[in-house]
N, C-alpha and C positions, 0 to 999 in steps of 0.2 A: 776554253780548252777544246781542242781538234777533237770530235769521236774517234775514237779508234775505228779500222778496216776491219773486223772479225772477217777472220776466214769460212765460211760455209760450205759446208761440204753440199754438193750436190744432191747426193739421195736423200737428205733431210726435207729435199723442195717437195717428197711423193707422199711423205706421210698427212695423215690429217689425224687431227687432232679434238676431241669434243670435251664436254665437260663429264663424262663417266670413265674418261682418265684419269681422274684427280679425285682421291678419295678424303673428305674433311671429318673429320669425327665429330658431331655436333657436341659443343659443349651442354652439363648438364641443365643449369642454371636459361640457357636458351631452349630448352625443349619445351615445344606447345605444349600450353594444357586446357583443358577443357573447363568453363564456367557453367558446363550445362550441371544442373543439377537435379535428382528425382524426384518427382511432382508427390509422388506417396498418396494418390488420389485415393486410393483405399486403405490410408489411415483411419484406424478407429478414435472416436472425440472420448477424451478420459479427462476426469476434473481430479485437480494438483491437490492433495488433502495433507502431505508433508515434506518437507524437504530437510536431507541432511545428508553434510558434505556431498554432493554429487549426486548422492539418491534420489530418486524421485516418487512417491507412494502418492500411487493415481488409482482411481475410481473408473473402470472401464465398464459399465452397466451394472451387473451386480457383482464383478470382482474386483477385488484389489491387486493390483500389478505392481512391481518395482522395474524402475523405468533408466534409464543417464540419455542424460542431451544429446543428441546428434550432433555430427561433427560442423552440419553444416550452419545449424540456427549459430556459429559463434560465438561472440560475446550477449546473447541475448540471455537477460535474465527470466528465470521461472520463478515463479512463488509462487505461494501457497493461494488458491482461486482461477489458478490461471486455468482454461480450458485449452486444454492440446490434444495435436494429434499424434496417434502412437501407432507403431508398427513394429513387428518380430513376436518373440511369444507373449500373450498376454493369457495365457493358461491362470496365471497369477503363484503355480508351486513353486515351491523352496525351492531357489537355486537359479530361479529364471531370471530376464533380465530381457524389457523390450526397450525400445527407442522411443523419445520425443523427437520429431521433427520437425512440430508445427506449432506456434504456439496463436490461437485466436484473437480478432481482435477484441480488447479488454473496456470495461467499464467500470467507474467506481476504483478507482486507484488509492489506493490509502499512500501517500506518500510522506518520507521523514526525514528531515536536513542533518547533517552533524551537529550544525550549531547555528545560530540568528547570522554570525560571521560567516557560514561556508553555504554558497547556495547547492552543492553538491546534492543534488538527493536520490534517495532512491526509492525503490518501492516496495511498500511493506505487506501488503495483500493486496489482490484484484477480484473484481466483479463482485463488490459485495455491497448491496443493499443499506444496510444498516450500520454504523459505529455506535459500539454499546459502553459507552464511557463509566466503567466502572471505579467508583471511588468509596471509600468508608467514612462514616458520619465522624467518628474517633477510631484511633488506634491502628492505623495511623490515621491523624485529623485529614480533613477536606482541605485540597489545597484549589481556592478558586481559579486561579491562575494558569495551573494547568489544567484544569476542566475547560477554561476558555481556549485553550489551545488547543486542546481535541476537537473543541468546535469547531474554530480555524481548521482545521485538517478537513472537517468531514462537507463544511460547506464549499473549503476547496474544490475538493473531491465531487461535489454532487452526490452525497451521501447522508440518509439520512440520519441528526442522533438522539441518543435514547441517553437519557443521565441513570444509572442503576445507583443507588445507594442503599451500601449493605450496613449490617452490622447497627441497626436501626433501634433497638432495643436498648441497645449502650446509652442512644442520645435520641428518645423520641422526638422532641420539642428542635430539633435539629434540620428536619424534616421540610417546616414551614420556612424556618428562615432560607434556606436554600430557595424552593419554593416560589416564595418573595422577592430575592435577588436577580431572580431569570422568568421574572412576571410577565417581563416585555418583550421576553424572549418565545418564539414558537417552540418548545422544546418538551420532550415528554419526559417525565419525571418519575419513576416507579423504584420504592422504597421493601427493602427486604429485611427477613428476620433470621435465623439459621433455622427455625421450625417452622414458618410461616408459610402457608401454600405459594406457591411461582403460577399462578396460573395469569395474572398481570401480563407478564413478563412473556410466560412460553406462547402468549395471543400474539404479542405483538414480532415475536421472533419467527412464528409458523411461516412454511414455506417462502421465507427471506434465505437473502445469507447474509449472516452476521458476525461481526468480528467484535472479540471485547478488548479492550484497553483500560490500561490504568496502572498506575504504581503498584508495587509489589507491596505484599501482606492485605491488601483490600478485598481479596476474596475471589477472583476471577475465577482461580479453579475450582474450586468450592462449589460456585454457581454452577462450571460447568460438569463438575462432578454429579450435583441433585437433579442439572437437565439431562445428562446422559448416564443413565446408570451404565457401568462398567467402562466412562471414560477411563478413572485410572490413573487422575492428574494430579503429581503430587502436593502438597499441602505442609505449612508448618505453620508455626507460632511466629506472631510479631516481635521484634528484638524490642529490648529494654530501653534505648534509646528513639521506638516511635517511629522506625522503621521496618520496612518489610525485608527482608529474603528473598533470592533470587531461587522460586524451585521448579518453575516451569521454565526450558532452557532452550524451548526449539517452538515453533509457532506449528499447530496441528489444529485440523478443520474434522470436525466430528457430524455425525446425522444424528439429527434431533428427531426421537422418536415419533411425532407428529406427524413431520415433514418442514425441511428447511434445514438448514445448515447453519453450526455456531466454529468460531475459528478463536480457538484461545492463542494468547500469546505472551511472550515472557514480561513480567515484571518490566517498566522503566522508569529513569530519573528524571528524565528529560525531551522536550520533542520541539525541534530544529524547526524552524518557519523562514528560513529563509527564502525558499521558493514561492511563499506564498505573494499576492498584491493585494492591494485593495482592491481592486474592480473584482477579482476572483471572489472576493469574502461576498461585495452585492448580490451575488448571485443567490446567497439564502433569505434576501429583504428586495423581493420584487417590488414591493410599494416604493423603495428609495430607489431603485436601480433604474424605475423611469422618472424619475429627476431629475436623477445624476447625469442624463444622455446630457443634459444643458451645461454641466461642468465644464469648464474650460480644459484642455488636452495636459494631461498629466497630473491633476488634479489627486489631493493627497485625500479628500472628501474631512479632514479635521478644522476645524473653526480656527485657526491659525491661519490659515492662508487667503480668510477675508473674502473670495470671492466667489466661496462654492454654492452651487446652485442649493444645497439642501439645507444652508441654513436662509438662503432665500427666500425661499418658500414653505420651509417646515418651521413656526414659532412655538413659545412655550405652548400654545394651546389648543395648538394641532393637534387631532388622533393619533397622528404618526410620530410624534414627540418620543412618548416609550420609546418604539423602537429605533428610532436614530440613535437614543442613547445608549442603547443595548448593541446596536451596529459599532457604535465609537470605542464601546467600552472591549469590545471583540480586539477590534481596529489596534486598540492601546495594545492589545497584547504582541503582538507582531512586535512591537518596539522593549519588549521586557526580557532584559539580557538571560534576569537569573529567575529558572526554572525549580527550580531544587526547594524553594523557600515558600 
């Protein structure tokens, strides 16, 4: 089709025209923004001692401040251990309210799956030294199973554990058999009374930080009650069916009068290993873990699969025997569905 002739008028040839004749409204959604974000060089380092809903109760030298996340750390999770940095008021009075906006890097991760099915995990405390596997000899009975699983977490972790066994009086002779069972294990074993001095115990917790675990009614807060006068953590009676109560409902990290930090935490049923591997577990059996370099690539380290270097070289009459089996017997846990039993 022909162009059309438009007609032109003349004086139109004189104007000129630039681009600050045409005014565009920038839409919103196109408006630059900025990634720069503020460095908080002069954040003050405060350790994370409780968290609830969105609160933060930190330790800024020798005050206590309530804190909320900055906008910018995101989806970054806080717990309880984390060392951050804080800025705005840290007066610590009623009413106040500073920032987290830095959180350090961490060491010692307690970490905890939904279930052996969901590798989801998350984390349950940081930077702590110690997992203080609290269990009761009776009432509720010793479930070995999950004692091994706490292990699993804590060797994970690069964590050392401590087995506490309470409520010792009920079941002395209870003591050894335990004792016995984890001979071949590196593991330290300290037994308690409700009258009995703690001074076992508050040695080996001094200037640590330490977190205690264990099922509900086994005593955690008890203990952390007789470590910390005026912790304040409440306490009940085991049910008639052999189970505990859930009465501590929030995980809180306390100063142990000595020096060192204990971080109670609520009652559980269960603790998820799916994130965990076996080459992670080697890391608490250095005599096997330079063996195992010789295992072939993906290697499960269980005498099933016939060609692992550690039953190569480790036989019944090797010094290292114990503990392979102690390793295996860890190992099995990872594959044991039901927790609860």
């Amino acid at each position: 089709m022909p162009r059309p002739d438009w007609d032109v008028d003349a004086d139109d040839d004189d104007e000129e025209w630039d681009e600050d004749d045409v005014k565009v409204r920038a839409s919103r959604r196109s408006r630059p923004r900025t990634k720069i974000r503020p460095k908080h060089a002069n954040a003050k380092e405060g350790f994370v001692t409780a968290v609830d809903r969105g609160r933060y109760t930190c330790r800024v030298g020798d005050t206590t401040v309530t804190a909320m996340k900055a906008r910018e750390l995101g989806k970054q999770s806080i717990v309880v251990g984390d060392r951050a940095g804080l800025v705005g008021d840290l007066s610590g009075n009623p009413g106040t309210l500073a920032r987290i906006v830095r959180i350090e890097a961490r060491h010692g991760e307690l970490r905890r799956s939904a279930d052996d099915e969901n590798a989801t995990e998350r984390v349950v405390v940081a930077n702590v030294d110690r997992l203080v596997v609290v269990a009761s000899t009776v009432d509720p009975p010793l479930r070995y199973g999950f004692v091994d699983r706490c292990l699993v977490a804590a060797y994970d972790a690069g964590v050392s554990p401590i087995l506490c066994l309470t409520k010792n009086d009920l079941a002395p002779t209870m003591v050894d058999e335990v004792r016995a069972y984890y001979s071949q294990l590196d593991l330290t074993i300290v037994a308690t009374e409700p009258d009995s001095p703690l001074d076992e115990l508050i040695g080996l917790l001094r200037d640590k930080e330490n977190v205690f675990f264990g099922h509900s009614g086994v005593g955690k807060s008890t203990l952390v009650n007789r470590l910390v006068p005026g912790a304040g953590r409440a306490v009940s009676e085991v049910r008639a069916i052999g189970k505990g109560s859930h009465t501590s409902t929030s995980t809180v990290s306390f100063e142990l009068p000595g020096g060192g930090w204990v971080i109670d935490t609520p009652g559980v049923r269960s603790f998820g290993l799916a994130h965990v591997t076996a080459d992670s577990i080697l890391k608490a059996f250095p005599e096997l873990a330079e063996v195992a370099r010789d295992c072939p690539r993906g290697c499960t380290h269980t005498p099933e699969i016939g060609d692992c270097a550690l039953d190569a070289e480790i036989g019944p009459d090797d010094p290292r025997a114990g503990r392979l089996a102690s390793f295996r017997r860890v190992l099995a846990s990872l594959h044991e569905a039901d927790t609860k039993n």
